[in-house]
C-alpha positions in Angstrom: -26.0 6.5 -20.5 -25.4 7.8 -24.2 -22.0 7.1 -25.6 -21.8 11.0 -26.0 -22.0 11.8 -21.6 -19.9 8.5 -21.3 -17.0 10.0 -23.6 -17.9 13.6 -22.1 -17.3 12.2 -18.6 -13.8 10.5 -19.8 -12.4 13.7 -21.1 -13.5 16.1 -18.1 -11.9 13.0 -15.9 -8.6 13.0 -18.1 -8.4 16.7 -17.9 -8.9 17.1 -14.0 -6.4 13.8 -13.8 -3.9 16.3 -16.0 -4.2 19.1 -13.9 -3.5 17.2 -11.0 -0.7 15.5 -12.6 0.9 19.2 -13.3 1.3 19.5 -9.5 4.1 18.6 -7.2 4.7 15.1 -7.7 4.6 13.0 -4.2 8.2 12.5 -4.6 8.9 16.1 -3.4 8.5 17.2 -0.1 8.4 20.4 1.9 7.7 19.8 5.4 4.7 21.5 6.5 1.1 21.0 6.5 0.2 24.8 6.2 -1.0 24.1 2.6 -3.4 21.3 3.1 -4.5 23.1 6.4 -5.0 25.7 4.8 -7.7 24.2 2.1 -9.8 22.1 4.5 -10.3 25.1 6.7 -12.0 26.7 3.9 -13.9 23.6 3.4 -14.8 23.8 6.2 -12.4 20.9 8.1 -14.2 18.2 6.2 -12.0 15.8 8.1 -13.6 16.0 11.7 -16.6 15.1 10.7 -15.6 11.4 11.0 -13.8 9.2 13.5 -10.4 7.5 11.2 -8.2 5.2 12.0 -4.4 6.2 10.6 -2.1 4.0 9.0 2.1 4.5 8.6 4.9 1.7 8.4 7.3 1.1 5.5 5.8 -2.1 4.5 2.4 -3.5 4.5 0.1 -0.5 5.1 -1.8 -0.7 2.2 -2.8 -4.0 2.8 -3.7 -3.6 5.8 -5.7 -0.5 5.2 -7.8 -3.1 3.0 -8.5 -5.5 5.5 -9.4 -2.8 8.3 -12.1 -1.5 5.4 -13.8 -5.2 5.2 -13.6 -5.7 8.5 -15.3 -2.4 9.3 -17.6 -3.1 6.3 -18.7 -6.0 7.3 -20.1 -4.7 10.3 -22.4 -2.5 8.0 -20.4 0.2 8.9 -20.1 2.7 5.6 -16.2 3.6 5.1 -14.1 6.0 3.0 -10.3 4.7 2.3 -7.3 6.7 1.2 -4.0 4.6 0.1 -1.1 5.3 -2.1 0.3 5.4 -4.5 -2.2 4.5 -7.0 -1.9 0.9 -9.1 -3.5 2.2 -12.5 -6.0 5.1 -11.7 -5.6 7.9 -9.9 -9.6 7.5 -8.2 -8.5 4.4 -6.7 -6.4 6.9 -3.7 -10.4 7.7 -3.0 -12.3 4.6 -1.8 -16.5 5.0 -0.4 -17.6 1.3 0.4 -14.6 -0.4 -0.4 -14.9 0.8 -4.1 -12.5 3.7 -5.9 -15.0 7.0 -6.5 -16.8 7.2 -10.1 -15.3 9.4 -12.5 -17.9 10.9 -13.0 -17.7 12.0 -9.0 -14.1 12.3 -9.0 -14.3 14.8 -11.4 -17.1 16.4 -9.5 -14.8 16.8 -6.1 -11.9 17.9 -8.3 -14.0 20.9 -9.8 -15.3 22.0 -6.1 -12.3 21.8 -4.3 -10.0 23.4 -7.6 -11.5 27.8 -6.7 -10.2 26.5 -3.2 -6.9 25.3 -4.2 -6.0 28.4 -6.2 -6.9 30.7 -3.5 -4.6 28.5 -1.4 -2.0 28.7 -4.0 -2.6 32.4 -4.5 -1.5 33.0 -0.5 1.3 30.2 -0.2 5.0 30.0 -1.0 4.2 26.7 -2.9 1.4 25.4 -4.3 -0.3 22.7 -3.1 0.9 19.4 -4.1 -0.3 16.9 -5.8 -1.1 14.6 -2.8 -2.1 17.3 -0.7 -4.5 17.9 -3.4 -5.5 14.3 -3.3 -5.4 14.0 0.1 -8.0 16.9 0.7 -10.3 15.5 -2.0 -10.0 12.5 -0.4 -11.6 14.1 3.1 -14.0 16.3 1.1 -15.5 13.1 -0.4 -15.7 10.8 2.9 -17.5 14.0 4.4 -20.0 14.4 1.6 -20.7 10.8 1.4 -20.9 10.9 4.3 -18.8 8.0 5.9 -19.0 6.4 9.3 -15.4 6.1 9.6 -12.3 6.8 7.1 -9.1 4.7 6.9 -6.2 6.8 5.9 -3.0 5.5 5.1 0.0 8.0 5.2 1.7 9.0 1.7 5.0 9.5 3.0 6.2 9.2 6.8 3.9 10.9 9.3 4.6 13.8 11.7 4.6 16.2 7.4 2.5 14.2 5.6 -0.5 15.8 4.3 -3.1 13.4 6.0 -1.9 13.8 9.5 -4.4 16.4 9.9 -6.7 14.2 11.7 -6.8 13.3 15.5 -7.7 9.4 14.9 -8.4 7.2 17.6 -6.6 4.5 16.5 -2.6 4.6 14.6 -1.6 1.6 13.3 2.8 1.6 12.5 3.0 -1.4 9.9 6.9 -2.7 10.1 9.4 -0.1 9.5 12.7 -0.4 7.5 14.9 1.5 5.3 13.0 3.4 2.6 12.9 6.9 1.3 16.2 7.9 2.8 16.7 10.9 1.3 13.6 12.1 2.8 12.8 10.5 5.9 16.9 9.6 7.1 19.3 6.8 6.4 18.6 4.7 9.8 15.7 3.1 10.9 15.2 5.3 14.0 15.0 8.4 12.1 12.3 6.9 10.3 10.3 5.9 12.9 10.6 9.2 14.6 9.2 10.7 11.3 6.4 8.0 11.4 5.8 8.3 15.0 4.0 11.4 14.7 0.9 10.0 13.6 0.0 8.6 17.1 -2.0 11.1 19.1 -2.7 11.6 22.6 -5.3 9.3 24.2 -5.2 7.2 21.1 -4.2 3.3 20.7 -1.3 2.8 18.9 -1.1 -0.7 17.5 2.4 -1.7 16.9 3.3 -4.3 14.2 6.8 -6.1 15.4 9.3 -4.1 14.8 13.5 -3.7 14.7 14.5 -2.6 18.1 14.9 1.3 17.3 11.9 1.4 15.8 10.3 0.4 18.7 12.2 2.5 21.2 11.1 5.2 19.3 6.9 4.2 19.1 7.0 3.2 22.9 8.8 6.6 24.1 5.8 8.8 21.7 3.3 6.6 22.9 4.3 7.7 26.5 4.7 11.3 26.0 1.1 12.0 24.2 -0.4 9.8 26.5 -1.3 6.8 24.3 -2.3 3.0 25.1 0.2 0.5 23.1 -0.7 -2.9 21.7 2.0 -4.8 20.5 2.2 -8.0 17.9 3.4 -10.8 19.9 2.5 -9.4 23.2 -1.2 -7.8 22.9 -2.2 -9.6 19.7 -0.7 -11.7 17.0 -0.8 -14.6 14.8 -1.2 -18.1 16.7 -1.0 -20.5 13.8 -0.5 -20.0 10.3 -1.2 -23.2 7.5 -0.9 -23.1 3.8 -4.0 -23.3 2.2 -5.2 -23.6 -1.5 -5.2 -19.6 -2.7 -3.8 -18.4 0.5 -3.9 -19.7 4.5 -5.8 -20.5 6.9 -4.7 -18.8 10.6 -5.5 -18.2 14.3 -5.0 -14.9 16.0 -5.2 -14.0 19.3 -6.7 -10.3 19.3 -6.9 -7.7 22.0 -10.2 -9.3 23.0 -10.6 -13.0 22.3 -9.2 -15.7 19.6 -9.9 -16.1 16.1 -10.0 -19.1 14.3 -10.4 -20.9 11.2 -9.9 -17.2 9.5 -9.2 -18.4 5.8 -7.2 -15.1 4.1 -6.9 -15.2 0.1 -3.6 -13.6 0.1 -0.2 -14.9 0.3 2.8 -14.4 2.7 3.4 -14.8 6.5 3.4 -10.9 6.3 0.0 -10.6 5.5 -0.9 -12.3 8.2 1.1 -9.9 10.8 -1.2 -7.3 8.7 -4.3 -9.1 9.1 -3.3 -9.4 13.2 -2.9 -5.5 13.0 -6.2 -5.2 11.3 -7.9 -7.1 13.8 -6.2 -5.3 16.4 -7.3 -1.8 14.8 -10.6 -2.7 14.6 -11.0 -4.0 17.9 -9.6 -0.8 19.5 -11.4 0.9 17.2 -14.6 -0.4 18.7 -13.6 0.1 22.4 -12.3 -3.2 23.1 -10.9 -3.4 26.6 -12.6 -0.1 27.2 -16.1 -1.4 27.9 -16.8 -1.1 24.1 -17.8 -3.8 21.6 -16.3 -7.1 20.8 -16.0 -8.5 17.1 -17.9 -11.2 16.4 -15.6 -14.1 14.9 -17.9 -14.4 12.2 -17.6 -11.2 11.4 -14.1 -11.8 10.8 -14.1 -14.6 9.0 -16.6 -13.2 6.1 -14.7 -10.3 6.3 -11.0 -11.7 5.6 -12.2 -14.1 2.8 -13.3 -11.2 0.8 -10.2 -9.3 1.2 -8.3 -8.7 -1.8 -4.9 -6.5 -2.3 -3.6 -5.9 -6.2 -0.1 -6.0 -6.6 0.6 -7.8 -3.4 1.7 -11.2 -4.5 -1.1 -11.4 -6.9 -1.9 -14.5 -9.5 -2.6 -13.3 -12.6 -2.3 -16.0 -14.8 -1.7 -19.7 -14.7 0.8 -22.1 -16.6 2.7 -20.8 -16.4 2.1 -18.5 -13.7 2.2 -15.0 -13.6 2.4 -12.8 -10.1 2.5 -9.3 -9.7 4.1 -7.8 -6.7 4.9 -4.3 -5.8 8.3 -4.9 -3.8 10.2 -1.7 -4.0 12.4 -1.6 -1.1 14.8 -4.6 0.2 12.0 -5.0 3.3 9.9 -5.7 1.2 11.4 -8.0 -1.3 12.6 -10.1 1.4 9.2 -10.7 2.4 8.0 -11.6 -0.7 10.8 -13.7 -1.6 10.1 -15.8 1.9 6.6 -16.0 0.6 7.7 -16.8 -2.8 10.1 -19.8 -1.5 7.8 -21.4 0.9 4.7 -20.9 -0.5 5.2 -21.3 -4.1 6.6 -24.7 -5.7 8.3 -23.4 -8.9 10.7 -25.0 -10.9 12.2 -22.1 -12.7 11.1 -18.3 -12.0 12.2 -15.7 -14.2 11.7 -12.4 -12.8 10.2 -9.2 -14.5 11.9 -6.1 -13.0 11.6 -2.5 -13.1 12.5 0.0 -10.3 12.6 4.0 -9.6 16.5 4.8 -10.1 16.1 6.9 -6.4 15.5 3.9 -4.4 17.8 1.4 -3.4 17.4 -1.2 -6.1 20.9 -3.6 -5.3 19.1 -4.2 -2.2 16.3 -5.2 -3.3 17.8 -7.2 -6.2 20.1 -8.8 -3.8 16.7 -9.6 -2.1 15.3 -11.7 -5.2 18.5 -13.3 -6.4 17.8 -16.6 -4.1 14.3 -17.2 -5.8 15.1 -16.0 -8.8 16.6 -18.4 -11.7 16.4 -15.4 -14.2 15.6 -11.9 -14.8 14.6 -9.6 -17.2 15.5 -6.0 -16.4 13.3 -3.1 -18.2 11.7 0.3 -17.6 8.0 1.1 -16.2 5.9 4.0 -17.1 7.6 6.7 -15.3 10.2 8.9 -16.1 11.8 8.1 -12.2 12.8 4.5 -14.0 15.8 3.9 -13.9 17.6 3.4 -17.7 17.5 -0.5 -18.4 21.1 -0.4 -19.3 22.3 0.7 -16.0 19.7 -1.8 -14.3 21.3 -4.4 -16.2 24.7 -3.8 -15.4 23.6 -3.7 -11.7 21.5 -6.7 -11.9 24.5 -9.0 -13.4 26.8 -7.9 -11.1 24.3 -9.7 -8.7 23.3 -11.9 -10.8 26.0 -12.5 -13.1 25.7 -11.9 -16.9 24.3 -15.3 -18.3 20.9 -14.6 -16.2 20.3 -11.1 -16.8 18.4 -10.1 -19.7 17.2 -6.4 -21.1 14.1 -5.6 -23.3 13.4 -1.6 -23.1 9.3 -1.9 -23.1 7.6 -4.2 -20.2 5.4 -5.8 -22.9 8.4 -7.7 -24.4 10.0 -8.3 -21.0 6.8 -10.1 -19.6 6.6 -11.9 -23.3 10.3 -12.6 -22.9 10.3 -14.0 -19.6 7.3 -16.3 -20.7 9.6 -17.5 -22.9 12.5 -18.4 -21.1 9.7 -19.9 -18.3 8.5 -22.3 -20.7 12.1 -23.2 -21.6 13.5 -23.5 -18.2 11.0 -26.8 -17.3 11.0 -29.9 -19.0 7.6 -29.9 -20.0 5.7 -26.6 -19.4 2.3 -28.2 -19.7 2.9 -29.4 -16.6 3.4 -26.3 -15.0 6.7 -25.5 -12.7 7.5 -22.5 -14.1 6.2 -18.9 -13.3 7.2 -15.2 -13.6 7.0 -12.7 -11.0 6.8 -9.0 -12.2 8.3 -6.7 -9.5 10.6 -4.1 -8.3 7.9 -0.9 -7.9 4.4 -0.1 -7.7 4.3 1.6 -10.9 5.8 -1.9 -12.4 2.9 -4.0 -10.8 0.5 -1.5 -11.8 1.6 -1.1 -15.6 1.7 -4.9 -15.9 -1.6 -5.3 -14.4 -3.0 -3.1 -17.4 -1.1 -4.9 -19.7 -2.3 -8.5 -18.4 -5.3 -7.8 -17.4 -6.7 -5.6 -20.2 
């Protein structure tokens, strides 16, 4: 390819990635899906022309949406994958065999579905949104792939979000906690009932374990639509988990048989709940218990040791050690600063932190103080950050003022908090010392560009 098409392909994938960008942002919501039902029936309902299986939860959905695409993979099964939000390029929300879309095609889908989107526009109160926009390039591509199954994770909720268009088979609820209260309500039940809505009737619902409400709420939808239930810790779950070297080695009882000696590169006893509610998925997915097919333990195990998830308790760097994570609610933070303590023998971590000023970022400070010996407050990318200086005079009221720093660009805060890594342990060749870069998905993301080139 001639320098001249590669730099023509950039610039009509930076424009299209512009015009989206000019859209709603995902952060707004009116509740209806007359938009983005509106566009795929003029394409034509490009989603039916695949079985999916649906993923919602607060916590832990991406994830798993990643390990339900190797698994399925692996079984030379040809896949389409939708997650969100993005960590540095918009084409990775559009997945075909485990890999983001070109941008060469992504520009492609954006230029046929864009007459349809302003005729759509032309007839609505609101235009479409962003991730309605996204969402129905997302089904326009698996369909013209075409894909053997899709795995869509939810953007926001469930019973209003813009992918619950589909009648999947199988809904996976990851753990549910308190996030996006303004949208979704300030109690957990509220939040389920909102994410509820993606289980269908006839369908399987595979529940991760969940606070009580929450699964009051799952069990009583599951009843009225009609749907079968498999529960963590009942149904399926995780038997035995060990620390091993780049991750840990587990045993999960599925909704068919056991699995062992599964080795999963990731950190965290959470990902191995998600990796018990991947196999779980895929199982139902195949008819198991239903006179359908079983997964071949094998299967699984090449599956899982391929499975990677950026941002997500991710090693970037050694000595000292650099992790990225994308903990942006107090849910989440606990769980990776359980991971953090038990899986993780540092002597001094300083913390790298950046959140969106609408989420509820004492709690998940108050979340990292235990682990953390130091932080370094800053901004990310977005104009949703919230100002450094009132970060840091939040984070020393938690933290107290002689371990709070401020730098106003993420470069010098990840350069800073090397610093005071190095200084913290007695002899930094020796390792010890670490930084973890959290407090958003936008955070994680901009630091991966920055350390990763």
């Amino acid at each position: 390819m001639s320098s001249e098409h590669s730099q023509e392909i950039e610039a009509r994938y930076r424009a299209a990635e512009a015009e989206l960008l000019q859209r709603w942002p995902e952060t707004r919501m009116e509740p209806s899906k007359d938009r983005i039902e509106a566009i795929l029936d003029v394409l034509g309902k490009p989603q039916d022309a695949y079985p999916s299986i649906h993923l919602t939860g607060t916590n832990g959905k991406t994830s798993t949406a990643r390990m339900v695409d190797a698994l399925l993979r692996e079984l030379n099964l040809r896949t389409g994958r939708t997650t969100s939000p993005h960590l540095s390029e918009i084409r990775e929300r559009i997945c075909v065999d485990g890999e983001p879309i070109g941008r060469e095609r992504f520009t492609e889908v954006y230029t046929e579905l864009r007459p349809y989107a302003e005729l759509v526009d032309s007839r609505q109160p609101f235009k479409l949104s962003f991730f309605e926009m996204t969402t129905a390039m997302a089904y326009a591509a698996f369909a013209e792939a075409p894909v053997d199954v899709a795995v869509i994770e939810v953007g926001l909720g469930g019973t209003w979000d813009a992918t619950n268009v589909i009648e999947a088979p199988v809904a996976v609820v990851t753990p549910i906690s308190l996030d996006h209260t303004h949208l979704l309500g300030d109690n957990v039940r509220d939040i389920a009932e909102e994410k509820a809505g993606i289980i269908k009737a006839g369908a399987i619902a595979v529940l991760a374990q969940q606070p009580i409400d929450a699964a009051e709420v799952l069990m009583r939808r599951a009843a009225e639509v009609g749907a079968t239930v498999a529960r963590e810790g009942i149904e399926f779950g995780v038997l035995e988990r060990q620390l091993a070297v780049g991750g840990q080695q587990l045993t999960i009882k599925g909704l068919s048989q056991e699995y062992t000696d599964l080795f999963l590169p990731l950190h965290g006893a959470y990902q191995a709940g998600n990796a018990a509610c991947a196999i779980a998925a895929v199982e139902a997915f195949l008819g198991a218990g239903q006179g359908g097919a079983v997964l071949d333990p094998e299967v699984v195990r090449a599956a899982f040791a391929k499975v990677t998830s950026p941002g997500r308790l991710e090693v970037v760097r050694r000595n000292p050690a650099v992790i990225l994570d994308a903990a942006h609610n107090p849910g989440g933070a606990a769980a990776t600063a359980q991971a953090i303590s038990e899986e993780f023998t540092f002597e001094h971590l300083v913390g790298v932190f950046a959140a969106m000023q609408d989420k509820d970022v004492r709690g998940v400070l108050e979340a990292f103080e235990p682990v953390l010996d130091e932080i370094v407050v800053t901004r990310n990318s977005t104009l949703r950050s919230m100002p450094v200086e009132e970060l840091a005079a939040l984070a020393e009221e938690i933290f107290g003022e002689g371990r709070v720093t401020s730098a106003d660009r993420l470069d010098d805060a990840i350069d800073r908090a090397l610093e005071l890594a190095e200084i913290g342990v007695p002899d930094p060749s020796l390792g010890g010392s670490g930084v973890l870069v959290t407090g958003s998905v936008v955070t994680a993301g901009d630091a991966g560009r920055l350390l990763r080139g």
